[in-house]
C-alpha positions in Angstrom: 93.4 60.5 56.1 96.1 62.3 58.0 98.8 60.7 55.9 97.3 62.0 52.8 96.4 65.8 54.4 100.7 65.9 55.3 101.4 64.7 51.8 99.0 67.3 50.4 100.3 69.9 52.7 104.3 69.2 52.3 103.5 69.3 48.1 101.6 72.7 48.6 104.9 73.6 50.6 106.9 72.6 47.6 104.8 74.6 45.3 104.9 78.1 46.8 108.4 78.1 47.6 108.8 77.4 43.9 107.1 80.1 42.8 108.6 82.0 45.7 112.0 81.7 43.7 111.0 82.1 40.5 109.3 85.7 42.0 112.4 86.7 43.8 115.1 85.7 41.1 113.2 86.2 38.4 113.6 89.0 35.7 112.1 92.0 37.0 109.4 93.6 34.9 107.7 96.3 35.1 108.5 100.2 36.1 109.9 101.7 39.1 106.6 101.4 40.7 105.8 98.3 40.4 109.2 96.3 40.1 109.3 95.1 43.4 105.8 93.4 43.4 107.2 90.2 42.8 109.9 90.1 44.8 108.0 91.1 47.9 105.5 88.6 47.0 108.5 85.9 46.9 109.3 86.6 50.2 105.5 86.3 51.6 105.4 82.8 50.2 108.7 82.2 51.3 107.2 82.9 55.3 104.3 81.2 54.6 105.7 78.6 53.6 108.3 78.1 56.2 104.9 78.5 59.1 103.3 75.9 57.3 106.4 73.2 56.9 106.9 74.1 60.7 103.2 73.0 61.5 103.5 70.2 59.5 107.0 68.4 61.4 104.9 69.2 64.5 102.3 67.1 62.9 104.1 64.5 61.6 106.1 63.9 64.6 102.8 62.3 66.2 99.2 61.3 66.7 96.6 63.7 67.4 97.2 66.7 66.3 94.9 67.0 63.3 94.3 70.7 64.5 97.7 72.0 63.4 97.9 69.6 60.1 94.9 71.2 59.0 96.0 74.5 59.8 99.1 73.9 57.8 97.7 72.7 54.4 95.3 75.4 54.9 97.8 78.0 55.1 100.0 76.0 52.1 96.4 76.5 50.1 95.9 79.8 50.3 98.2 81.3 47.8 97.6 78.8 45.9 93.9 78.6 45.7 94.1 82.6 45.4 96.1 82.7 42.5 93.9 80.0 40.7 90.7 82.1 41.9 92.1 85.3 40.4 93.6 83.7 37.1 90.2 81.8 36.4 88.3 84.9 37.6 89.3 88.1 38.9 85.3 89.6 38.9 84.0 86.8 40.8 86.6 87.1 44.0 85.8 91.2 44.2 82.5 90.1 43.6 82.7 88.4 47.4 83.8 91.8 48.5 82.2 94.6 46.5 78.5 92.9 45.5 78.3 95.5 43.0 80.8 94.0 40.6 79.5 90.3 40.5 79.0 89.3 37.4 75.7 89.1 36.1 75.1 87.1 32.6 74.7 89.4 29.8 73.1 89.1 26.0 76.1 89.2 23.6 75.8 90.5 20.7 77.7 89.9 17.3 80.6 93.1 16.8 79.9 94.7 13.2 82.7 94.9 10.6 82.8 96.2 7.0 78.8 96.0 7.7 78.1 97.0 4.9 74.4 96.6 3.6 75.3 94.3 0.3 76.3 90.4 0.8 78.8 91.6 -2.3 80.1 95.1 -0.7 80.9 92.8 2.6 82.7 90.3 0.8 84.9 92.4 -1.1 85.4 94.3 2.0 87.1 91.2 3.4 88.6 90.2 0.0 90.5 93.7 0.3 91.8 93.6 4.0 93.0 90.2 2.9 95.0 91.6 0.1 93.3 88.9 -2.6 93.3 91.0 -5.2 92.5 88.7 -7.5 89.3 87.8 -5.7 88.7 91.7 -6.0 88.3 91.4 -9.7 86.2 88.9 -10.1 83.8 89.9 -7.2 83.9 93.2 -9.3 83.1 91.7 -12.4 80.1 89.5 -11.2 76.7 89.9 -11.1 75.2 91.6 -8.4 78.5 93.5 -7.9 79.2 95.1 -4.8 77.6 98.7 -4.4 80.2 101.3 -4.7 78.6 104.1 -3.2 77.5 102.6 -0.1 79.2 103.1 3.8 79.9 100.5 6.5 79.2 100.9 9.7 81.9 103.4 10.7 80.6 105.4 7.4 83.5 104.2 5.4 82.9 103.4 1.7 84.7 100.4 0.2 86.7 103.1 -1.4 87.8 104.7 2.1 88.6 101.2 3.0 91.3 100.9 -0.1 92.8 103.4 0.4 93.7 102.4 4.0 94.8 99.3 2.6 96.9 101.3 0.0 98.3 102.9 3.0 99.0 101.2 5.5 102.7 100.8 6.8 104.5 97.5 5.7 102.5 97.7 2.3 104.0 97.3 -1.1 103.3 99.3 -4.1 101.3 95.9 -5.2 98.5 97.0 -2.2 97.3 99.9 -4.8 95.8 97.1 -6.7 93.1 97.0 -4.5 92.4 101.2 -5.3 93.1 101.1 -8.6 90.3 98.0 -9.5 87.7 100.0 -7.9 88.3 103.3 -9.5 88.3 100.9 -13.1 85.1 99.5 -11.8 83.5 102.8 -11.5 84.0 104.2 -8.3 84.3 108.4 -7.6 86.4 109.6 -5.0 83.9 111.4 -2.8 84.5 113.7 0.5 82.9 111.6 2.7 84.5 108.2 1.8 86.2 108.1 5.3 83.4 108.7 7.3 82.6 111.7 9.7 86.2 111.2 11.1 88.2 112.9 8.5 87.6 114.0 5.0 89.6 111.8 1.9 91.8 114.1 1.0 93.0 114.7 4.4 94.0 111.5 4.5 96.4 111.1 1.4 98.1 114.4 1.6 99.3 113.9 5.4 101.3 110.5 4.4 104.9 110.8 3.1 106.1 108.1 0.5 106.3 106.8 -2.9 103.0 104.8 -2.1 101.3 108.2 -1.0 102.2 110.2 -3.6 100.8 107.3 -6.3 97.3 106.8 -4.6 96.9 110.5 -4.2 98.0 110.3 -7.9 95.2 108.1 -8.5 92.6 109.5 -6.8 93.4 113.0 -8.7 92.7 111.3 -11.9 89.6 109.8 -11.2 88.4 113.2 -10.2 89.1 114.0 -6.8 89.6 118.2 -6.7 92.7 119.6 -5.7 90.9 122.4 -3.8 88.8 120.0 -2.1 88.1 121.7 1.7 89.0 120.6 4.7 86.6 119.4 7.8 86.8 123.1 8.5 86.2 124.4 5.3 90.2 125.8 4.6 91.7 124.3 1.6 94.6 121.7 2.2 97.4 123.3 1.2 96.8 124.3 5.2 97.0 121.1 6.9 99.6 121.7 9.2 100.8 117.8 7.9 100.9 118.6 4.4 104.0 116.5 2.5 106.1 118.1 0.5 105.3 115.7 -2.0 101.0 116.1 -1.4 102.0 120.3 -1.8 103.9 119.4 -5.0 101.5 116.8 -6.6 98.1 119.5 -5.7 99.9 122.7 -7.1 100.7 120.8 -10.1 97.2 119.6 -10.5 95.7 123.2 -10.2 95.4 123.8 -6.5 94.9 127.0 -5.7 98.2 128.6 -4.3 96.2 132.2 -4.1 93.6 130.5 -1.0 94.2 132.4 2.2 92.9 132.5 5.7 92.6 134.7 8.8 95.3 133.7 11.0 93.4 135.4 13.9 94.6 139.5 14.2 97.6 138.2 11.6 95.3 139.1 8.3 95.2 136.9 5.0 98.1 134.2 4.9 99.3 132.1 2.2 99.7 128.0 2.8 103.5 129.5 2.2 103.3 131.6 5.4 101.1 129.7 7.3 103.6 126.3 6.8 106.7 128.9 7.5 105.1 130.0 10.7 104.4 126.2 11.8 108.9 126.0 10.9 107.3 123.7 8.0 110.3 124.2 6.0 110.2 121.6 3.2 106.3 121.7 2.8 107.0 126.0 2.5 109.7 125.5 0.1 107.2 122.9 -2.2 104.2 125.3 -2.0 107.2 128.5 -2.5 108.3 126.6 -5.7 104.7 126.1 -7.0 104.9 130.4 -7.8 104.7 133.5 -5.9 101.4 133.6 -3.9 99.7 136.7 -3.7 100.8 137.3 0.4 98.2 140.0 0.9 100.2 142.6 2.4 102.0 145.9 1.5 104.1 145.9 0.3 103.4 142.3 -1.3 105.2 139.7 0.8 104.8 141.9 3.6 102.5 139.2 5.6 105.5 136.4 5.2 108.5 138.9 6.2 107.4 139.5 9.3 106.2 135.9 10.1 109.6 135.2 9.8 111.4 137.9 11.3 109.1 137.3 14.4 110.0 133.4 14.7 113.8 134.2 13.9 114.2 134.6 18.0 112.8 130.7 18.1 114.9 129.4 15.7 118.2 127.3 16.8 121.7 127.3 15.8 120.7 123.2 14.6 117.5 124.5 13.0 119.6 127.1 10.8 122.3 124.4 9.9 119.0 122.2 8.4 119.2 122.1 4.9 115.2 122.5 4.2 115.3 125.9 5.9 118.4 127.1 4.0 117.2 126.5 1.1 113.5 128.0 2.0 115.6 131.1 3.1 117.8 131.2 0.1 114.1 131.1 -1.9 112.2 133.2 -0.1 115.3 136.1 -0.5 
């Protein structure tokens, strides 16, 4: 028994001081803060270890001291047997301290996703994130076909949902496939096809690209309104992300370059002096090129001169030497 208690302990020996090196000339990670963790932890196991390899000599020299071989390999265990405790579970060991945080067996329940209330809508909800395209069209074809109008469980319509995948970064122009099957199947852009989180066209006219400009393209043709409001009821030639290209492709679809707000104590401003106040250059100079808005002030223009005259004290020596706001300023005069 003793012989195989000092093999156990000089192994445990061997272990933490080789994980004792690998902590103290291993590549640090971590910030400032927390950089030296591991190499103060190296050097704990490294005086552990040495205590318990002096124990065990003392042991191993002679009979009758089971006392100190014990105390060595439990000392050699401890790190070890912590580490294992806290990989395996971290809960259970705070759980010996704080009671409050042991665990307790809880009923799991299945996470919803593209829950949508048709076995068809679900399945062409998958068949889109997947990019199967093909599998789109004949799902769309058959018989029952998904429901177009309804909302998953985040209030997304299958709609919403290709238009993300039209979107999303890393995507080809081939991921419009998935959009452009649905609006040939029958389905309406609608305000709400994103959910309560954000309206539709919020979502095409903040994203820059060729891709962008094509889905917003699309959903313009099947009906979407240029003038459609905002969450907060403005039109969205004021979202303060507005492309150039969105402000380009909605003016030349109709929008309404003559909508206005109250800027607070400022009066009515145009999207063209509200995006020239926000330094918007490019997104100005596409809404400036769509006409002459009607900048209620007097005289006319009034409103935008002194927007700018007011930030000219903000703007930088770099910001002047930007192409977009030379030629907004060569436009505007």
């Amino acid at each position: 028994m003793a012989r195989t208690l000092l093999f156990l302990g000089w192994f445990l020996v061997a272990l933490n001081l080789v994980t004792a090196a690998v902590l103290l000339f291993g590549r640090p990670s971590g910030d400032a803060a927390t950089g030296g963790v591991g190499p103060g932890l190296g050097a704990l196991l490294v005086i552990i270890s040495l205590i318990a390899a002096v124990l065990l000599l003392w042991a191993g020299r002679g009979e009758g001291r089971p006392i100190a071989l014990a105390v060595a390999c439990t000392l050699a265990a401890i790190p070890v047997a912590l580490a294992i405790a806290l990989t395996a579970s971290p809960q259970w060991i705070l759980g010996v301290v704080y009671p409050s945080m042991r665990e307790r067996p809880r009923p799991m329940e299945a996470s919803a996703q593209y829950a949508y209330p048709d076995a068809a809508g679900r399945d062409a909800a998958l068949v889109l994130v997947m990019n199967d395209y093909a599998k789109l069209d004949t799902l769309l074809r058959s018989t029952p076909a998904p429901d177009l109008t309804a909302h998953d469980e985040r209030g997304q319509s299958l709609l919403g949902l290709a238009t993300i995948v039209a979107l999303t970064d890393g995507g080809t122009m081939r991921d419009l496939e998935g959009l452009r099957l649905l609006l040939a199947a029958g389905a309406r852009p609608r305000a709400d096809d994103m959910g309560s989180e954000e309206p539709l066209i919020e979502l095409v006219t903040r994203v820059s690209g060729d891709r962008a400009s094509a889905v917003l393209a699309l959903l313009l043709d099947a009906g979407l309104a240029p003038d459609t409001p905002m969450h907060d009821g403005r039109s969205v030639l004021f979202h303060p992300d507005l492309t150039p290209g969105a402000a380009r492709l909605l003016l030349a679809r109709g929008a309404n370059l003559d909508a206005h707000e109250m800027h607070g104590d400022a009066g009515d401003w145009s999207p063209v002096t509200f995006h020239a106040d926000q330094r918007h250059w490019a997104t100005a100079l596409a809404l400036l090129e769509g006409g002459v808005p009607r900048d209620h002030g007097t005289p006319a223009g009034a409103l935008l001169e002194r927007v700018l005259r007011d930030g000219a004290v903000q703007t930088t020596d770099e910001e002047r030497a930007d192409s977009g706001y030379q030629a907004f300023m060569a436009a505007v005069r």
